[in-house]
PQR file of N, CA, C, O and H, with PARSE charges and radii, in Angstrom:
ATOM      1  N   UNK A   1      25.786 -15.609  -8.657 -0.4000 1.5000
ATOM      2  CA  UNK A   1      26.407 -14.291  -8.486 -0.0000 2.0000
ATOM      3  C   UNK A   1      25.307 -13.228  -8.440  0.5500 1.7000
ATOM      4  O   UNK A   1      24.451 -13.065  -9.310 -0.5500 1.4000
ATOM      5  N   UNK A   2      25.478 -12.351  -7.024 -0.4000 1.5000
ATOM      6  CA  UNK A   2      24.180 -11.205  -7.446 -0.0000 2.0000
ATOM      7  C   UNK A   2      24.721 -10.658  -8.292  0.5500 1.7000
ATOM      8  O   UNK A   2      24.215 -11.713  -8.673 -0.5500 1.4000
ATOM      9  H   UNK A   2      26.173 -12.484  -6.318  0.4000 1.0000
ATOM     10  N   UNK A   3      25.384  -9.949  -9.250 -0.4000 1.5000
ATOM     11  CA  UNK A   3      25.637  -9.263 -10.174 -0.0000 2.0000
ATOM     12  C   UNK A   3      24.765  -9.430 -11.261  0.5500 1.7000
ATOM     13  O   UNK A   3      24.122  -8.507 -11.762 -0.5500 1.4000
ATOM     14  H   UNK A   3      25.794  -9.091  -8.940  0.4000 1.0000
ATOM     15  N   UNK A   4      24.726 -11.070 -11.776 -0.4000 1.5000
ATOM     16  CA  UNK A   4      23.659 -10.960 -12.604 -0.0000 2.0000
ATOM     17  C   UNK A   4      22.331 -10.685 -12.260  0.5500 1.7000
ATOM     18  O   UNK A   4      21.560 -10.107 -13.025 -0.5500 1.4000
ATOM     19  H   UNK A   4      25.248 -11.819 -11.369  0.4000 1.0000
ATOM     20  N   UNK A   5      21.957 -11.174 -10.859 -0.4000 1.5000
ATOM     21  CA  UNK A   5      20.829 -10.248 -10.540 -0.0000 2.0000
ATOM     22  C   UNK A   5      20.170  -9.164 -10.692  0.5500 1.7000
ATOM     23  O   UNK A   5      18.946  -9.033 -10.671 -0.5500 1.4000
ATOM     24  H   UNK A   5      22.584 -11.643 -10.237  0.4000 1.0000
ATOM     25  N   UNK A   6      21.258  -8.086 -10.904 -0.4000 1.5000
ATOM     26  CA  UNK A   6      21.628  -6.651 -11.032 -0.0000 2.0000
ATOM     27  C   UNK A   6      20.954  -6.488 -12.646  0.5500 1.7000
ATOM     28  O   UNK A   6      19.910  -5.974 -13.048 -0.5500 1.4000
ATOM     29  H   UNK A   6      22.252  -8.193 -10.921  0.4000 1.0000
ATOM     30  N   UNK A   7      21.997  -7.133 -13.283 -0.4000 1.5000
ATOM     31  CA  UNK A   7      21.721  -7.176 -14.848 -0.0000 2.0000
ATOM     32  C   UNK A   7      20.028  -7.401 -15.393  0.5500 1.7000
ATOM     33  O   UNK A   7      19.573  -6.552 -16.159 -0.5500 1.4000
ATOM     34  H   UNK A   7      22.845  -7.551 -12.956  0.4000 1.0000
ATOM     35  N   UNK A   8      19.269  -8.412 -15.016 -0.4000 1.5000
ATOM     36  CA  UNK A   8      18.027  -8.764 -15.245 -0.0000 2.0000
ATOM     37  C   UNK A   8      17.251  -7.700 -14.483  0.5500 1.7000
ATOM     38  O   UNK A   8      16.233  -7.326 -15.064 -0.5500 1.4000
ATOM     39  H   UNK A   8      19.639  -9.102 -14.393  0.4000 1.0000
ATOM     40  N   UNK A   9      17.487  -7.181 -13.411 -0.4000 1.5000
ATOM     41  CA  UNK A   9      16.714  -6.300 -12.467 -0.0000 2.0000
ATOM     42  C   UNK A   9      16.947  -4.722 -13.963  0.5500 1.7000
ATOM     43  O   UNK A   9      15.999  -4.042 -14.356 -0.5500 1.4000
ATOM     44  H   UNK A   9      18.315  -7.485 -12.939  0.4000 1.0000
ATOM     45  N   UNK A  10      17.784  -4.632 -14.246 -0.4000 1.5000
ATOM     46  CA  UNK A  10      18.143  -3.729 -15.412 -0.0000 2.0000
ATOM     47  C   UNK A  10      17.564  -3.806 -16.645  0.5500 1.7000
ATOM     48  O   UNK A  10      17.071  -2.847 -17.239 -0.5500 1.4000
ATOM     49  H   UNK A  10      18.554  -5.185 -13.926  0.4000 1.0000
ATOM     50  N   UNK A  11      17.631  -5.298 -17.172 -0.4000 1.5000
ATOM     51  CA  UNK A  11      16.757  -5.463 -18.326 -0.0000 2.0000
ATOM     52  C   UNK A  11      15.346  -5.240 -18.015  0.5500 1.7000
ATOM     53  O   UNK A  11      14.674  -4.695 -18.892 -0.5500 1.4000
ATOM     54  H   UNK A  11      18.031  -6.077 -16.690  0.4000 1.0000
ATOM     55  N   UNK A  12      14.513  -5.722 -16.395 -0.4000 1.5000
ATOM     56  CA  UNK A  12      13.203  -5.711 -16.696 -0.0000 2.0000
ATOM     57  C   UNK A  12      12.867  -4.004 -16.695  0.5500 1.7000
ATOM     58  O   UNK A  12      11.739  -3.703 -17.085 -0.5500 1.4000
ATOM     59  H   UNK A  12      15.059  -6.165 -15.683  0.4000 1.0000
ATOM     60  N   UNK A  13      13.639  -3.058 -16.344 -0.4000 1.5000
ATOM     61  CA  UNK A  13      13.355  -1.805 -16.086 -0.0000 2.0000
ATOM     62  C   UNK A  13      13.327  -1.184 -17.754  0.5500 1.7000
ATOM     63  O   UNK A  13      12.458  -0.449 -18.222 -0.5500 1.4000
ATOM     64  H   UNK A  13      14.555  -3.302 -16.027  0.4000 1.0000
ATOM     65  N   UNK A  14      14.591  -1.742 -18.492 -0.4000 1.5000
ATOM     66  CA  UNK A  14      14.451  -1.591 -20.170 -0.0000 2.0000
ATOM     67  C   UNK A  14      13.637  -1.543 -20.718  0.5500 1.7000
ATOM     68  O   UNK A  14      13.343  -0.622 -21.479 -0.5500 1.4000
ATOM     69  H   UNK A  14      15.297  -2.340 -18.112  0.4000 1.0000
ATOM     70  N   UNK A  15      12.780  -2.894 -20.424 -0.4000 1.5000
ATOM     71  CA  UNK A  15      11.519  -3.359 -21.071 -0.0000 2.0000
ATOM     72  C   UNK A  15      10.866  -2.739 -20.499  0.5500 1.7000
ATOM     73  O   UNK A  15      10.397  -2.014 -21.376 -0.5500 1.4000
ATOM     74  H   UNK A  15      13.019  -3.642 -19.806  0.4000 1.0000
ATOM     75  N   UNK A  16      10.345  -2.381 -19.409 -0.4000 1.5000
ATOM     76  CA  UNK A  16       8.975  -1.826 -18.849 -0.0000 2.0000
ATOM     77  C   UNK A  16       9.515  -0.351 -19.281  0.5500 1.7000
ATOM     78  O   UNK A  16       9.296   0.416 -18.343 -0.5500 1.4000
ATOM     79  H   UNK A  16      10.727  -2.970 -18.696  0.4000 1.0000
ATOM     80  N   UNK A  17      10.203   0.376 -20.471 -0.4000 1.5000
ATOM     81  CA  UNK A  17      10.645   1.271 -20.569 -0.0000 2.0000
ATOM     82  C   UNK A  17      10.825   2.368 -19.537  0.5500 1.7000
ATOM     83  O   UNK A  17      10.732   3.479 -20.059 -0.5500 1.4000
ATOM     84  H   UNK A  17      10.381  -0.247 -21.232  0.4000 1.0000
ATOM     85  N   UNK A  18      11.081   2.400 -18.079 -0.4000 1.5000
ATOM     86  CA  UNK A  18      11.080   2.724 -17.038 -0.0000 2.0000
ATOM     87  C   UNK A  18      12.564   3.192 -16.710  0.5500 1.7000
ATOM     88  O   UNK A  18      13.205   2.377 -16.046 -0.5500 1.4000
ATOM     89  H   UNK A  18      11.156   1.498 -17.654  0.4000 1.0000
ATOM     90  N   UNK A  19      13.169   4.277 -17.036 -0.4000 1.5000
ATOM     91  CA  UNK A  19      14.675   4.461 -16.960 -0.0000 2.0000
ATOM     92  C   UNK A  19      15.045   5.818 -16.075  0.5500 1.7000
ATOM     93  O   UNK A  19      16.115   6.415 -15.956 -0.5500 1.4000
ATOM     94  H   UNK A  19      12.648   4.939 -17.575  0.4000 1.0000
ATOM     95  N   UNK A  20      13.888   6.039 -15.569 -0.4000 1.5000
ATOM     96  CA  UNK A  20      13.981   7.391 -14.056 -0.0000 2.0000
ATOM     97  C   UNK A  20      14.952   7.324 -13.327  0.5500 1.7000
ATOM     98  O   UNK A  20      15.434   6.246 -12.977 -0.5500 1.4000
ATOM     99  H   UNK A  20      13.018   5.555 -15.665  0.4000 1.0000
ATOM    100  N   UNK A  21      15.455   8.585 -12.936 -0.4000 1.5000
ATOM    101  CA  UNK A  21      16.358   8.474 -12.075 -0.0000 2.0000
ATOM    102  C   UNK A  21      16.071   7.568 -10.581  0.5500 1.7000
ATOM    103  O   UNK A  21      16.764   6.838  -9.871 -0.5500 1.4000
ATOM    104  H   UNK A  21      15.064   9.461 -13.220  0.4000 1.0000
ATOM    105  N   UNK A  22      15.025   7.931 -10.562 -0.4000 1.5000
ATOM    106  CA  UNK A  22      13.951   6.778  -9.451 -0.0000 2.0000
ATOM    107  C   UNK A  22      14.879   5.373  -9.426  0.5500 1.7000
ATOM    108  O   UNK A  22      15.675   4.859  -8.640 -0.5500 1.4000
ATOM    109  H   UNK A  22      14.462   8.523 -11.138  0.4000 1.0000
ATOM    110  N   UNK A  23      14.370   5.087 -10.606 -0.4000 1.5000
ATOM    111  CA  UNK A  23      14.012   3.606 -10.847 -0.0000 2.0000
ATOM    112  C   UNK A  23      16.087   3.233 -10.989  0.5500 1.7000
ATOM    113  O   UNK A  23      16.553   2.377 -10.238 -0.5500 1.4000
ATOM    114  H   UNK A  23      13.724   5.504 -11.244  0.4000 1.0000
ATOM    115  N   UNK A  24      16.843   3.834 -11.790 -0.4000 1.5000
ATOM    116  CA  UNK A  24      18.080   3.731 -11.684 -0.0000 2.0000
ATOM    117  C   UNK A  24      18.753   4.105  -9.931  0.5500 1.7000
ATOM    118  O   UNK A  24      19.434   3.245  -9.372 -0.5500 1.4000
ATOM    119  H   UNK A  24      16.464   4.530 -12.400  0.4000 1.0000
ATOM    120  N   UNK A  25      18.599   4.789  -9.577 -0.4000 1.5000
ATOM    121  CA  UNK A  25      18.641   4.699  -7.802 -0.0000 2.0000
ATOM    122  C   UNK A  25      18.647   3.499  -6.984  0.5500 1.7000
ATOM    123  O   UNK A  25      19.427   3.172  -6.090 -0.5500 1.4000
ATOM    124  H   UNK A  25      18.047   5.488 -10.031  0.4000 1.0000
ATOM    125  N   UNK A  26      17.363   2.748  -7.582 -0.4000 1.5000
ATOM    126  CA  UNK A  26      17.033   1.433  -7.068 -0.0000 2.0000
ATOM    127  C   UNK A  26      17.898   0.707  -7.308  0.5500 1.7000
ATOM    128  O   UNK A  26      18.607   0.092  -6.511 -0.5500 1.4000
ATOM    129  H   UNK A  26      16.729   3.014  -8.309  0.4000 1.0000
ATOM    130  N   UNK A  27      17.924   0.712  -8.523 -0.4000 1.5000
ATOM    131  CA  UNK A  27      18.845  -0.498  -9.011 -0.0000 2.0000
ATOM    132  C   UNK A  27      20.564  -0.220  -8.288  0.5500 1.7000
ATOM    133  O   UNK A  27      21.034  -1.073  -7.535 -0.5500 1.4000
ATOM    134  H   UNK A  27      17.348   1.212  -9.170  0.4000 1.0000
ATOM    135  N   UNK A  28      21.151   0.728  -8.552 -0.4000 1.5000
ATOM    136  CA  UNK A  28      22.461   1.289  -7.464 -0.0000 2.0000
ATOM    137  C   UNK A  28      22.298   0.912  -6.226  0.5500 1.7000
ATOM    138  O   UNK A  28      23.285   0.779  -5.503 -0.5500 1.4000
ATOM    139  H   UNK A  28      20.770   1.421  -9.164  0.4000 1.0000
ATOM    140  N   UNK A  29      21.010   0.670  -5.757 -0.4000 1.5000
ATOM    141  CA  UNK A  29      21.346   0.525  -3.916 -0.0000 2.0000
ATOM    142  C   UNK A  29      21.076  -1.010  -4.206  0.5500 1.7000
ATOM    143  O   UNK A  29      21.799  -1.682  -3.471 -0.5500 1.4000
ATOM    144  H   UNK A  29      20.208   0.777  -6.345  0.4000 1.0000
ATOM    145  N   UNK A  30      20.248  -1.825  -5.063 -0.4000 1.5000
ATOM    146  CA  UNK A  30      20.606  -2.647  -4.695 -0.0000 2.0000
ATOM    147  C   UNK A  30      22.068  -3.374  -5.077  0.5500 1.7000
ATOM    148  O   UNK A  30      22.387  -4.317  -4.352 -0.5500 1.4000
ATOM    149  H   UNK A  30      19.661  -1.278  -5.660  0.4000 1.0000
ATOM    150  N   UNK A  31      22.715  -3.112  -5.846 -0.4000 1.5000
ATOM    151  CA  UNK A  31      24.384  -3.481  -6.923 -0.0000 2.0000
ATOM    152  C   UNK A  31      24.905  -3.249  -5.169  0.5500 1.7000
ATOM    153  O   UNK A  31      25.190  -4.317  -4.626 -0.5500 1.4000
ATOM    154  H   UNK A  31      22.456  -2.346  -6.435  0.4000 1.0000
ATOM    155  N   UNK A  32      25.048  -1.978  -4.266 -0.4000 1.5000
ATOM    156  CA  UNK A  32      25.784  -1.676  -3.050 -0.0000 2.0000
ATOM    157  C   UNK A  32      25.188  -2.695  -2.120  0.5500 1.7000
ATOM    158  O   UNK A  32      25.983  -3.286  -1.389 -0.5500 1.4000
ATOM    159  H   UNK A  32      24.817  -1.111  -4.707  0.4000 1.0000
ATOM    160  N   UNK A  33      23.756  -3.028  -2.023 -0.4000 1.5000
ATOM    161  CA  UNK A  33      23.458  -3.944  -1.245 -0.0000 2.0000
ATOM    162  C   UNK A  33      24.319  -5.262  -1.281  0.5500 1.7000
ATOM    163  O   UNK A  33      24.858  -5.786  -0.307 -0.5500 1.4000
ATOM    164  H   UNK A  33      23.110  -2.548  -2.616  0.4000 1.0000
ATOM    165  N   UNK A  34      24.352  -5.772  -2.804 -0.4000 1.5000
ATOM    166  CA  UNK A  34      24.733  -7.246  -2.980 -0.0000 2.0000
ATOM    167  C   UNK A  34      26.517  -6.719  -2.818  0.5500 1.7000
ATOM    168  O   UNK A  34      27.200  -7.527  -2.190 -0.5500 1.4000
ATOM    169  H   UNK A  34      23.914  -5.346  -3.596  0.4000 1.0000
ATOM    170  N   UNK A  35      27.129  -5.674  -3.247 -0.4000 1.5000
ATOM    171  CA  UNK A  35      28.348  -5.883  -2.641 -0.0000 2.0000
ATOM    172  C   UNK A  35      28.979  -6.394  -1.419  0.5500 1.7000
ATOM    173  O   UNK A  35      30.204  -6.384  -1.306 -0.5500 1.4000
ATOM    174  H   UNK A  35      26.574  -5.017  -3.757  0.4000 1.0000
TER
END
């Protein structure tokens, strides 16, 4: 399932404490991509 994809792509942004609107953007186009 990409969804969990989504999820880990989320955790590594957690950890690399990296939570920019940037970096959350990314992660949204890709969640619309895998839809």
């Amino acid at each position: 399932c990409r969804f969990s994809l989504l999820v880990v792509y989320n955790l590594i942004l957690i950890n690399r404490g990296t939570t920019s609107f940037w970096n959350w953007a990314v992660g949204f186009n890709i969640f619309i991509f895998a839809m």
